[in-house]
C-alpha positions, 0 to 999 in steps of 0.5 A: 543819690541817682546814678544820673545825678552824680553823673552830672555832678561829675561832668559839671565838675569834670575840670576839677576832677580831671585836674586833681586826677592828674595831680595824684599821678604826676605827685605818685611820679615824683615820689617814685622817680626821688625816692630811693629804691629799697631792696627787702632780703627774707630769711626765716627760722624755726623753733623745735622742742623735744622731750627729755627725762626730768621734763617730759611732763613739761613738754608734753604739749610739745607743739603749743610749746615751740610757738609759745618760744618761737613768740618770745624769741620775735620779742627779742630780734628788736633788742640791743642784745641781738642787734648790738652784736650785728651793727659791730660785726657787719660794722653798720653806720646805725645803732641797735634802735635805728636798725630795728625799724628796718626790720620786720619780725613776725611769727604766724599764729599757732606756728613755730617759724619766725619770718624776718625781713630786712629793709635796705637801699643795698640789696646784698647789705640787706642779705647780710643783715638778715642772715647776721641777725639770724645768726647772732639769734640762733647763737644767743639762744643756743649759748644762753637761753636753751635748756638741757635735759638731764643727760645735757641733751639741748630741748629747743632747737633754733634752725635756718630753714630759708638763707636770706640772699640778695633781691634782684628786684627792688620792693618799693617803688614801684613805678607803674604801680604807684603811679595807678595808685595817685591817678585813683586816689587823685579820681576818687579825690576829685569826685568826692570834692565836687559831691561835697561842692553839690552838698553844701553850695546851696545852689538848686541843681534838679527840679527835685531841689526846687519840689524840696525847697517849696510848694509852689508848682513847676510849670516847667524847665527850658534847655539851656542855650549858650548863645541865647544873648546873640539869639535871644528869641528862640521861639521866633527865629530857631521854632522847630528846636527842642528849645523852642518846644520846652518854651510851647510845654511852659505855654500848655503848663501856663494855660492850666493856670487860667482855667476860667477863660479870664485874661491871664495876668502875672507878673515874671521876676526872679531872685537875682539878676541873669537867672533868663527872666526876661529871655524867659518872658519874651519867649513865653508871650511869642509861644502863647502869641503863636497859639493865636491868643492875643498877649501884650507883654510890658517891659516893667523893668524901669531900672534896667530895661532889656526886653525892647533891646531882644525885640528889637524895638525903640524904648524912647517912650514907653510905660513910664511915659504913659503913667505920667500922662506924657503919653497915651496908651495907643501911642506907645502900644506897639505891635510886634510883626504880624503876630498877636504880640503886642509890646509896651516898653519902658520908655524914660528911665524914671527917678520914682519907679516903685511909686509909678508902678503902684500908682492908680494910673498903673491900676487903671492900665491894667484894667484896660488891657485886661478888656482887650488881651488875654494874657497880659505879662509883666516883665519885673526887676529881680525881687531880691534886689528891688520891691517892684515885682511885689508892687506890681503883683498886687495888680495880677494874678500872681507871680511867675518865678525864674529859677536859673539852675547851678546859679539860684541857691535855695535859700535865694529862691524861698527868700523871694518866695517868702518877700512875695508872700508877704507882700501880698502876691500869690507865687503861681508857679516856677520855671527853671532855665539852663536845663540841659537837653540830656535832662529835659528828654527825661520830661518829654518836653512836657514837664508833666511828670517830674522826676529826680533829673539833674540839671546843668550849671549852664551859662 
C-alpha cells in the first residue's frame, strides 16, 4: 500500500486515531497512578566445586559440574523446603506458593551463579526476603545436600557474592514510561482500525478502486467542494478554480468520446442518490457550453427534480408536459443567460415517469434535438433506486456514471453497471467526485495518466 494512501486513510480517520490514541495514554495514567508501586531487591549467589581424593575422576570437569548444581539449586529456591522456613523467620502474611510467584530465580546458560529477585510493595521487606532466601538456601545446601571428600573436606560451596539491600526507586510503575507506552499502543491501535475500516468497508476510496472494480473507462475526478449546495455552478460563478478546471479536463476527456462529430447523446445517473450527479451534469453541460458547442441539458429526474433549482430557473412546465402534448417543445426550451446552454426542466411531477421516458414522444424529442445541438445531456434518477436511467439510455449514446468517492461502495458501482448492461445501455465512462485537491495535483487536471491516489471521503 502507498505511503500517499495510507496517509489519506489516516487523515480521513484522524478523529478515530486521535481519540484512541489519547484513550492508550490517559488508560496508561490511571493504571500507573492506582497501581501500587513495587520495589525489586537483587542478590545473587555462586556455586564453586572443588576436587578431592576418592572423586577426582568425578570433578574433572569441575566447571561443567558447578552449573550442572547451581541448576538444580534454581529448581529448588521455589519450593516449600526453602520458602517455608522464610514465611516463618521473617513471619510473612503469605504461604510458601504465593511468596514463590514474587520471586524470580535464574542461572544464565553455562554459568555457575544464580541471580535471585524479589518483588515487593516494601522495599526494605523485599531486601529481607531475598537475602533470607538466600540464606535458608546456603544453610540447606551446606547441612543436607553438600558432599564431602574423603578427609570431610565440603566439594561444593554455595557463597553470596552480591547482599540484596533496600531499592531506592520503585520497578514498576513507571510514570513517564507507561504513559509513552499507551499513547503508542493507543496510535498504532487507532491506525490499524481505520486501515481495517478501508480494507473491508467496500467503499471505493482511489480511482485505482474503480480500474479494479470495472472496465469502463475514467473520464475524470472532480475536487470536492463542501459548499457546493450553497454554490452549486462552480464553472459559472467560481471559472478560474482548480474545481472549475477539473470540470474543463471532464469536458476534453467527454469529447474523445464523440470522435465523429455526431451529436454527443448520454445519459448522467449514479448508483445512489447524493454521489454529485446533477451538480455534476450542470457543471459538465456549462463547461462544454463555455467551449462554444451548443448543449441542451434535460432535467429527466421526474421523481425528484433539482437541476431547475441550481439554475435557478421555473419547473412549472417542462419535459413531462411536453411528452403528454400539454406543451410544445419551443415553449419549454429555455436558454440559459448569453450562453449556448439550453435548458429543459422537468416540469409536473407525473404519476408514469418510466412510461413517459420510454415513450415515442420521448423518441422523437431526441431525434429532434439531436438535429439542432451537439450535445444533448440527460440528467436520470439514480439507477439503483429507479429504471429510468436504462429507459432513458436506449435513446443515447450511453451512459455516464457518477461515482461519489468514501461514499459509492464497489459492489454499488458494478451493480448499476451490471443493471446498465443488462438493459441495454453502454456505461461510456465514469466520473468520481469529492476528490481531493492533494489527489487531483497528481493528475494535473487532466486525469489522462492515472495513478494509485487516494481520494477523499468528502462531503
Amino acid at each position: 500500500m502507498h505511503f500517499r494512501r495510507v496517509s489519506r486513510i489516516a487523515t480521513i480517520n484522524l478523529t478515530l486515531i486521535l481519540t484512541l490514541t489519547l484513550l492508550g495514554g490517559l488508560s496508561a495514567a490511571g493504571l500507573a497512578f492506582f497501581t501500587p508501586a513495587t520495589y525489586v531487591a537483587k542478590t545473587q549467589l555462586y556455586v564453586t566445586a572443588s576436587s578431592g581424593g576418592a572423586s577426582t575422576n568425578e570433578l574433572a570437569q569441575g566447571a561443567t559440574y558447578s552449573s550442572q548444581i547451581a541448576n538444580s539449586y534454581v529448581e529448588m529456591v521455589s519450593t516449600g523446603i526453602v520458602l517455608d522456613p522464610v514465611v516463618d523467620q521473617l513471619d510473612l502474611d503469605v504461604d510458601s506458593a504465593e511468596l514463590a510467584e514474587r520471586l524470580h530465580v535464574y542461572c544464565p546458560q553455562g554459568s555457575s551463579s544464580i541471580d535471585l529477585s524479589v518483588e515487593d510493595t516494601d522495599p526494605a521487606r523485599a531486601a529481607e526476603i531475598a537475602n533470607s532466601v538466600a540464606d535458608i538456601l546456603k544453610g540447606l545446601v551446606s547441612e543436607k545436600l553438600e558432599s564431602k571428600g574423603p578427609n570431610g573436606q565440603r566439594l561444593v560451596h554455595l557463597t553470596t557474592t552480591d547482599v540484596a539491600s533496600a531499592p531506592s526507586t520503585p520497578e514498576n510503575p513507571k510514570p513517564v514510561l507507561d504513559i509513552l507506552s499507551g499513547l503508542v499502543i493507543g496510535l498504532l491501535s487507532g491506525i490499524g482500525l481505520a486501515l481495517l475500516r478501508f480494507t473491508f468497508d467496500g467503499r471505493i476510496r482511489s480511482l485505482a478502486d474503480v480500474q479494479e472494480s470495472t472496465v469502463v473507462p475514467l473520464l475524470g475526478g472532480i475536487l470536492d467542494d463542501p459548499t457546493v449546495e450553497e454554490n452549486p455552478l462552480t464553472v459559472h460563478a467560481n471559472p478560474a478554480s482548480p474545481r472549475a478546471e477539473s470540470f474543463r479536463a471532464l469536458r476534453t476527456n467527454l469529447r474523445f468520446l464523440n470522435t465523429d462529430n455526431e451529436t454527443g447523446c448520454y445519459v448522467v445517473s449514479s448508483a445512489n442518490p447524493g454521489e454529485g450527479k446533477s451538480v455534476t451534469s450542470v457543471n459538465m453541460a456549462l463547461s462544454l457550453a463555455e467551449a462554444g458547442a451548443r448543449v441542451v441539458l434535460i432535467e429527466a429526474d421526474l421523481r425528484l427534480p433539482k437541476v431547475h433549482e441550481y439554475l435557478g430557473v421555473e419547473s412549472s412546465s417542462g419535459l413531462s408536459d411536453l411528452l403528454v402534448g400539454r406543451a410544445d417543445l419551443e415553449d419549454v426550451l429555455e436558454r440559459w443567460g448569453r450562453s449556448t446552454l439550453y435548458f429543459l426542466s422537468a416540469g409536473k411531477i407525473p404519476p408514469n415517469p418510466s412510461e413517459l421516458l420510454g415513450s415515442n414522444e420521448m423518441k422523437r424529442l431526441v431525434s429532434t434535438l439531436r438535429e439542432t445541438f451537439d450535445y444533448v445531456i440527460f440528467d436520470a434518477p439514480p439507477i439503483l433506486a429507479v429504471t429510468d436511467a436504462a429507459v432513458i439510455g436506449h435513446h443515447t449514446e450511453g451512459a455516464l456514471m457518477v461515482v461519489a468517492a468514501g461514499m459509492t461502495k464497489k459492489s454499488e458501482l458494478t451493480g448499476a453497471i451490471s443493471a446498465l448492461d443488462q438493459a441495454g445501455v453502454n456505461v461510456r465512462g465514469i466520473v468520481v467526485t469529492r476528490m481531493t485537491q492533494g489527489d487531483a495535483a497528481g493528475y494535473g487536471y487532466g486525469t489522462y495518466v492515472y495513478s494509485n491516489q487516494t481520494i477523499s471521503a468528502g462531503n
